[in-house]
Residue frames as qw, qx, qy, qz and C-alpha x, y, z in Angstrom:
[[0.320, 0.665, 0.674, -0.026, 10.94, 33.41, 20.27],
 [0.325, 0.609, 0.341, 0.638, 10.03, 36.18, 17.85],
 [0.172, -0.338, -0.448, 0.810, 9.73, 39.53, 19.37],
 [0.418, 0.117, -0.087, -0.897, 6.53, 40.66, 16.81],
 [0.757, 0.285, 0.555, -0.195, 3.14, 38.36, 16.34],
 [0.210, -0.194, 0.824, 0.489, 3.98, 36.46, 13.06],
 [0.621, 0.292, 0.162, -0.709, 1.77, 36.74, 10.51],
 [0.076, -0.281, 0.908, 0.301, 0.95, 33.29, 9.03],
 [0.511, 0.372, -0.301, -0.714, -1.12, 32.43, 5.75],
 [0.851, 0.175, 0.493, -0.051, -2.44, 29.02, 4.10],
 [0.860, 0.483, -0.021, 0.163, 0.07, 28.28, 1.75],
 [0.079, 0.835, -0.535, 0.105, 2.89, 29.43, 3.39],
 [0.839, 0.145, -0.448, 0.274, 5.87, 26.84, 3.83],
 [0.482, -0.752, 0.409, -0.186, 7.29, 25.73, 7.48],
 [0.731, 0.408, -0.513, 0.190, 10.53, 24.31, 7.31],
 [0.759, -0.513, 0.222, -0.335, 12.00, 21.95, 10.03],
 [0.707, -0.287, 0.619, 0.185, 14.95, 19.87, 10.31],
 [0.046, 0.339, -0.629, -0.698, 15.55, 20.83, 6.14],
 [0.006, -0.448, -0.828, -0.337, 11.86, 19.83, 5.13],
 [0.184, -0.131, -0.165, -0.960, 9.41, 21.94, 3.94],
 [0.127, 0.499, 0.791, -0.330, 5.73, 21.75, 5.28],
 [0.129, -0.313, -0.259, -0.905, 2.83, 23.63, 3.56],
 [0.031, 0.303, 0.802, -0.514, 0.55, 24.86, 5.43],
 [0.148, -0.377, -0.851, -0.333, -2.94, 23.84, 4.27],
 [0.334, -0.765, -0.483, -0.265, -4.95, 25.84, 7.17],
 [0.325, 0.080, -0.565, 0.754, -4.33, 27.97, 10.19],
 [0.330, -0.710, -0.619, 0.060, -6.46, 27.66, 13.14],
 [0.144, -0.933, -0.078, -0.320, -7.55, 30.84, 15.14],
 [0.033, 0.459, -0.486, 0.743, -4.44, 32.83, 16.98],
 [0.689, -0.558, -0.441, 0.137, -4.91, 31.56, 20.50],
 [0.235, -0.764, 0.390, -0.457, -3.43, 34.77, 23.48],
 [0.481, 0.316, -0.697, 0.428, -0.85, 33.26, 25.48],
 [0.163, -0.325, 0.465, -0.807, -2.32, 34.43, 28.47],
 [0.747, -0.136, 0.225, -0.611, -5.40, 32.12, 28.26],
 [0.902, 0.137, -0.406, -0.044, -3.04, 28.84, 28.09],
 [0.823, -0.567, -0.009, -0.007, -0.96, 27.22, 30.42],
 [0.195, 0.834, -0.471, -0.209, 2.70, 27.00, 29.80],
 [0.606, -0.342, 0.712, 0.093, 2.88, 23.94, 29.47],
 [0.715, 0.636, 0.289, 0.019, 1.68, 24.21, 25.94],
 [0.258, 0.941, -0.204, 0.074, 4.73, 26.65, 25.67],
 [0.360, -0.533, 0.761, 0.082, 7.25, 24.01, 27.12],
 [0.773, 0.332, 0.516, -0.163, 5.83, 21.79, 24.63],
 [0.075, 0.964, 0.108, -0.230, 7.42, 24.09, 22.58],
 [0.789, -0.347, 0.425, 0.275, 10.57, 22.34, 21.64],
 [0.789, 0.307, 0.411, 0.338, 11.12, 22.99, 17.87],
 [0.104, -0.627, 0.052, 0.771, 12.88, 25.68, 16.13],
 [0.453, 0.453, 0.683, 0.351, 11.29, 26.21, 12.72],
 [0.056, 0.258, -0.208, -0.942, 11.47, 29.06, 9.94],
 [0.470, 0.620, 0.474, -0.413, 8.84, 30.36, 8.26],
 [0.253, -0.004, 0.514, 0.820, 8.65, 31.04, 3.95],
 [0.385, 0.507, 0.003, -0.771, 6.04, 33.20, 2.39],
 [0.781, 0.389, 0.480, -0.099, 3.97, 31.71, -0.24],
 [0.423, -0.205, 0.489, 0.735, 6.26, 31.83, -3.46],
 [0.458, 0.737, 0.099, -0.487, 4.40, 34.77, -5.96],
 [0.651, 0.286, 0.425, 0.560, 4.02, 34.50, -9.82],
 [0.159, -0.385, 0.094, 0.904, 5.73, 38.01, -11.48],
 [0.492, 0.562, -0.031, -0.664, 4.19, 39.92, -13.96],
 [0.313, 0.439, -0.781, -0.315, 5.83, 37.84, -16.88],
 [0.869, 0.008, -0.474, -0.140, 4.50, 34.48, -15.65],
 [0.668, 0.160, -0.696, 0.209, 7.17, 33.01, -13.98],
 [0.673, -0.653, -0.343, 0.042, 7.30, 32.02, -10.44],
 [0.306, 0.714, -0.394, 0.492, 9.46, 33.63, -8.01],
 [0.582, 0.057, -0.766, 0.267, 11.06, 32.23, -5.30],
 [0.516, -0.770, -0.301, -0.224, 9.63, 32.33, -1.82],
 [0.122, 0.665, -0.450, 0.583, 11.39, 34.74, 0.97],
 [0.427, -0.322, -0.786, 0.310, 11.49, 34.19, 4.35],
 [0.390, -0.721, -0.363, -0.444, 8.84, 35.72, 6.96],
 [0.651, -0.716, 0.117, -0.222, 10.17, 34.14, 10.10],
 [0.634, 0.312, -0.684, 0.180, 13.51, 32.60, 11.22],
 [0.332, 0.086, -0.829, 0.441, 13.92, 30.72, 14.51],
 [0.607, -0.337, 0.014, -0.720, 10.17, 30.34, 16.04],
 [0.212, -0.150, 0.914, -0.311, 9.61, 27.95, 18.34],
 [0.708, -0.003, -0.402, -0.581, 7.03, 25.01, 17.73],
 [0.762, -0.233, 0.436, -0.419, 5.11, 21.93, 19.03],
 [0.246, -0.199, 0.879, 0.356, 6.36, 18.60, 17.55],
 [0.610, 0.146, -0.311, -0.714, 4.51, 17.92, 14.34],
 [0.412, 0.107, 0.799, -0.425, 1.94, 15.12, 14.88],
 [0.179, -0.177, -0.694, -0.674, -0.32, 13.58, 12.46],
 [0.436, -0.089, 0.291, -0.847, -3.83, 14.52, 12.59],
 [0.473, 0.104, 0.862, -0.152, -6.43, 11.83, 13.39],
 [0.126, 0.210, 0.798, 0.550, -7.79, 10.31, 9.61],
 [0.065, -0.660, -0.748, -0.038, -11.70, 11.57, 10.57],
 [0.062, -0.764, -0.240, 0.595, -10.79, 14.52, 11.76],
 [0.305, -0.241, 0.584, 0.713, -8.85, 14.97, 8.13],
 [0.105, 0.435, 0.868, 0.214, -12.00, 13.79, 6.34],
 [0.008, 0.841, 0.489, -0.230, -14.46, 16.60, 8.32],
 [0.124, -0.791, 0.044, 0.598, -11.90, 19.40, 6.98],
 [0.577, 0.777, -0.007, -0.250, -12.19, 18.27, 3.12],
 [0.063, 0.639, -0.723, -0.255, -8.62, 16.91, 3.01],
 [0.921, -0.012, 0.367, -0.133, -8.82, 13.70, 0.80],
 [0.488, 0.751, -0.444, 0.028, -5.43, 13.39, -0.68],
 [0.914, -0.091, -0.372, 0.134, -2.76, 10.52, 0.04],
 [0.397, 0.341, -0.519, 0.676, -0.49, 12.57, 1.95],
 [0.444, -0.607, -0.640, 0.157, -1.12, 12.65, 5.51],
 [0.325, -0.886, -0.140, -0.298, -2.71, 15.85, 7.62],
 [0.611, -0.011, -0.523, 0.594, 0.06, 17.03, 10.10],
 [0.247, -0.919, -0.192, -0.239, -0.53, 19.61, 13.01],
 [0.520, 0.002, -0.383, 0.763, 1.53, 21.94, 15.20],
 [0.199, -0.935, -0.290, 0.050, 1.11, 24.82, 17.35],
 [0.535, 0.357, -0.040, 0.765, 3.50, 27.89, 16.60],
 [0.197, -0.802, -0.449, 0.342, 4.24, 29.96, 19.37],
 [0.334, 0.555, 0.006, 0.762, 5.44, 33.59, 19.02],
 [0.249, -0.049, -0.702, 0.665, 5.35, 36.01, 21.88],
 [0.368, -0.176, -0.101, -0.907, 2.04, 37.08, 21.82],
 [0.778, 0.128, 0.385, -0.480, 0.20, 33.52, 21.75],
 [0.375, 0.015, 0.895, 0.240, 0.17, 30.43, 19.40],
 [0.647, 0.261, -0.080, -0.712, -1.27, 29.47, 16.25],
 [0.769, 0.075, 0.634, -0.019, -2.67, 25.68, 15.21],
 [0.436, 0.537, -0.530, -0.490, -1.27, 24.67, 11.54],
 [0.838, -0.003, 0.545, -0.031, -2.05, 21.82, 9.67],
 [0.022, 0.712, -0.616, -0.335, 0.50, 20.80, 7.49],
 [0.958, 0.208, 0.195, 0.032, 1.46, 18.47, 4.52],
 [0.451, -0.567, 0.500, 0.474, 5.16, 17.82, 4.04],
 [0.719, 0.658, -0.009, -0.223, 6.20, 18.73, 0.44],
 [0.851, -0.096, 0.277, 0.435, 9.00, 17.73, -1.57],
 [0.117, -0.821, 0.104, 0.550, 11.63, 19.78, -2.46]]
C-alpha cells in the first residue's frame, strides 16, 4: 500500500489490468480503524491512479500524470441500476464501484470504464 493518504478527485482516471476507469464520484474517506480487515483482505487489486488530464493556456489538452502507482483495491463490481438512478447517472454505460485502500483508510469510487 501507499505510505501517504491519496488524494482522489471526480474525474480522475483508475487504471486496472490496462483499462482506464473514470471516476464519476468519491464517497467519504472511511479511517481504517473503524472497519474490519476483512474489507482490507478484500483488497486484492493493484491499481494506479491518473490525475484529471488539464487544458494549457493555449487550449490544448495535456496529458494526464500519474498521482498513485500500486494501491491496492476491492474488485470492481457493478452498482445496483436504482441505486445508479438515485445518484443522477442516466447514461448507457454501467455505474461500477470499488473501495481504495491506502494506509490511512479507504475510499468508495464509482466508476465508468472509458475507452482509450
Amino acid at each position: 500500500m501507499s505510505t501517504v493518504k491519496v488524494n482522489v478527485d471526480s474525474g480522475d482516471i483508475l487504471i486496472y489490468n490496462e483499462k482506464d476507469y473514470e471516476i464519476r464520484a468519491v464517497g467519504d474517506w472511511i479511517q481504517s480503524n473503524s472497519l474490519t480487515p476483512s474489507l482490507l483482505k478484500m483488497a486484492i487489486l493493484t491499481v494506479d491512479i491518473k490525475g484529471k488530464a488539464k487544458v494549457s493556456s493555449d487550449g490544448k489538452r495535456e496529458k494526464a500524470t500519474l498521482k498513485a502507482v500500486g494501491l491496492k483495491a476491492t474488485p470492481i463490481d457493478p452498482v445496483d441500476p436504482e441505486l445508479a438512478l438515485s445518484m443522477g447517472y442516466n447514461t448507457p454505460y454501467t455505474l461500477k464501484r470499488c473501495y481504495l485502500a491506502d494506509d490511512y483508510g479507504f475510499y468508495e469510487l464509482f466508476l465508468q470504464e472509458t475507452r482509450r
